[in-house]
N, C-alpha and C positions, 0 to 999 in steps of 0.2 A: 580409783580417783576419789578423794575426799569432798567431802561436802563443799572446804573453805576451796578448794582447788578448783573444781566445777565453778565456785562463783567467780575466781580469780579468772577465771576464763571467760567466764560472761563479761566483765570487765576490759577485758584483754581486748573483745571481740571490737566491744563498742568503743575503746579508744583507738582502735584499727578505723571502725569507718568515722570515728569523728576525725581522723588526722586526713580522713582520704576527702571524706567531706568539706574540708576545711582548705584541701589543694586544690578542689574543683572549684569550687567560690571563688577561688583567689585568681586562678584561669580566669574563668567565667566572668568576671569582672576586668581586669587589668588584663588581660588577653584578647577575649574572645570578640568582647563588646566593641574594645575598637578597632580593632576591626572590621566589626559587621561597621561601624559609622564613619571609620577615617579611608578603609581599604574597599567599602562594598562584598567584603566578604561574608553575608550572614551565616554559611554553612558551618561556620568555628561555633557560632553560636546555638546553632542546633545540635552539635556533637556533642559539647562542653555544656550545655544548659539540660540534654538529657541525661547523661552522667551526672552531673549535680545534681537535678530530680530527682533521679534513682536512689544518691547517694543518701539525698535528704530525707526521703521516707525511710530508708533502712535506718538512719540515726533515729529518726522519731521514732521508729518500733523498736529499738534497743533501749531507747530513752524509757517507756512507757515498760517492758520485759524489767530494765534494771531498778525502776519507781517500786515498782511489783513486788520483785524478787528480795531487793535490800531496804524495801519499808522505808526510802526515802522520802522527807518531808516535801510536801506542793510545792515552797517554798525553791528547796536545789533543784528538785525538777524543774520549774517554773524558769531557776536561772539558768539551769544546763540549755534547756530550749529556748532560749534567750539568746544564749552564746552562740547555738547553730544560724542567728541571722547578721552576725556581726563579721566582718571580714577577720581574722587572723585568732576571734576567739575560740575557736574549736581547736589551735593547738594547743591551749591552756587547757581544756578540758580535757585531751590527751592524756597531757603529762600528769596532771591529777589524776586522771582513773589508773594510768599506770604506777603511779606513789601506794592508790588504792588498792589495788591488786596485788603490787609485793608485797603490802603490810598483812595482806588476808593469807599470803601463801607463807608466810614467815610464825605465823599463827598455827599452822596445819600439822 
């Protein structure tokens, strides 16, 4: 495996959990919440609030591995981890890192 390939991978990885990140928020919000308020169910909200913690520290650590690894500016970082608090923008950072990623493996 090539250098560019390895990164395309790290890429890969972290548009995996920002897209998974991004379906747990959306749960967790528009699901889970009302629930816990309209139905009395908090337990949605414990199942689906701990998956999306899990999820959201793995994005941060992918975030801060991929800052690292591609010498990204504080700046995209800054907005990439921006996008992880915003409802539906983590599948935009998705589709970007996977734009990212073929352009690194088309390169190889």
């Amino acid at each position: 495996m090539t250098s560019s390939q390895s990164s395309a991978t790290a890429l890969n990885i972290f548009g995996i959990i920002a897209l998974l990140e991004g379906i747990s928020f959306i749960l967790l919000v528009f699901v889970a919440m009302p629930l816990k308020y309209f139905a009395d169910l908090p337990i949605y909200v414990r199942i689906v609030g701990s998956a999306h913690g899990a999820l959201f520290v793995a994005y941060v650590i992918m975030l801060f591995y991929c800052h690292s690894e591609y010498k990204w500016s504080l700046k995209r970082s800054a907005l990439l981890f921006l996008a992880s608090l915003i409802p539906f923008a983590p599948f935009y950072v998705e589709r970007k890192l996977k734009r990212e990623a073929e352009s690194l493996k088309t390169r190889a």
